[in-house]
ZAMARGU-4260 file (C-alpha; in steps of 0.2 Angstrom, whole numbers, plus 5000, padded with zeros to 4 digits):
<rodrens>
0) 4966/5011/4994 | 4985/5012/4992 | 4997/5022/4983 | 5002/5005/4973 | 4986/5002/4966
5) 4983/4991/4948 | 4984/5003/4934 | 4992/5016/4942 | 5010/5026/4933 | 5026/5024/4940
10) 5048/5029/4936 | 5058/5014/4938 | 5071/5023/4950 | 5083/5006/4951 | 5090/4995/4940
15) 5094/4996/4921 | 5076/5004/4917 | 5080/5020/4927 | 5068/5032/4921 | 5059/5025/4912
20) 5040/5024/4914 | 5030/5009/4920 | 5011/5004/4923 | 5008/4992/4940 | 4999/4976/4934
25) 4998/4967/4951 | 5003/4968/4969 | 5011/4952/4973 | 5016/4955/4991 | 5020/4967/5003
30) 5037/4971/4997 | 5034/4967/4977 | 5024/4974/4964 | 5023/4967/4945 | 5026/4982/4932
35) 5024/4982/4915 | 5026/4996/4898 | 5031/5001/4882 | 5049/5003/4886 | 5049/4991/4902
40) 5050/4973/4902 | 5036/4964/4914 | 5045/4959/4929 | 5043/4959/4948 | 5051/4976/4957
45) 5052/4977/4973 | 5040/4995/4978 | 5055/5006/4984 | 5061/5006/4967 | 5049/5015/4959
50) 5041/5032/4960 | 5021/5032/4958 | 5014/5046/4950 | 4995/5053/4947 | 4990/5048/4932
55) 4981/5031/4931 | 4974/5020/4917 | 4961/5005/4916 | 4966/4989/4916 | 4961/4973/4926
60) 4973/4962/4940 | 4987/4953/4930 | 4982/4962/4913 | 4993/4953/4899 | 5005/4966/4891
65) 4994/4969/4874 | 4979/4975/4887 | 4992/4987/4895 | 4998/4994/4877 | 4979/4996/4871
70) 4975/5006/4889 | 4990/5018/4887 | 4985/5021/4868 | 4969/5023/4874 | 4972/5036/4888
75) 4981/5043/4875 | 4998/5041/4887 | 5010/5033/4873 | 5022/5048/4871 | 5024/5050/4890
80) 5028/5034/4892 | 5040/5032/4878 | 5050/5045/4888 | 5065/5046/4900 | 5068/5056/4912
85) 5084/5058/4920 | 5084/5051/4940 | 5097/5062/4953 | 5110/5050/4959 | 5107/5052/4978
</rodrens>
């Protein structure tokens, strides 16, 4: 078990999606990880820019995005996720 597992909730911490909440759909290497949400595009992100958090939903390796929307709606996520919090600049 890794901290970067399928399903689980993350904060983009790079790029022009800073803050915003994301859901990890697959691990496609050592280094990158493909993310999806409501307010982030799917893409490849490279694991150091993103934050995992607790929370995690149920959803199946390379999930398209309408799976990913139903299991936020139905872990009852989509008002976290629709949120953005504000990263420090280190």
């Amino acid at each position: 078990m890794s901290v970067y597992d399928i399903g689980r909730l993350c904060v983009k911490t790079m790029g022009r999606e800073t803050g915003y909440y994301c859901v990890i759909v697959d691990i496609i290497d050592k280094n990158y990880l493909l993310i999806d949400g409501l307010k982030v595009r799917r893409r490849r992100v490279n694991f150091k820019h993103i934050e995992p958090l607790a929370e995690t939903i149920e959803i199946k390796k390379g999930a398209k995005h309408e799976d990913v929307e139903t299991a936020i709606k139905k872990a009852k996520l989509e008002k976290k996720m629709n949120e953005i919090i504000s990263i420090p600049i280190k």
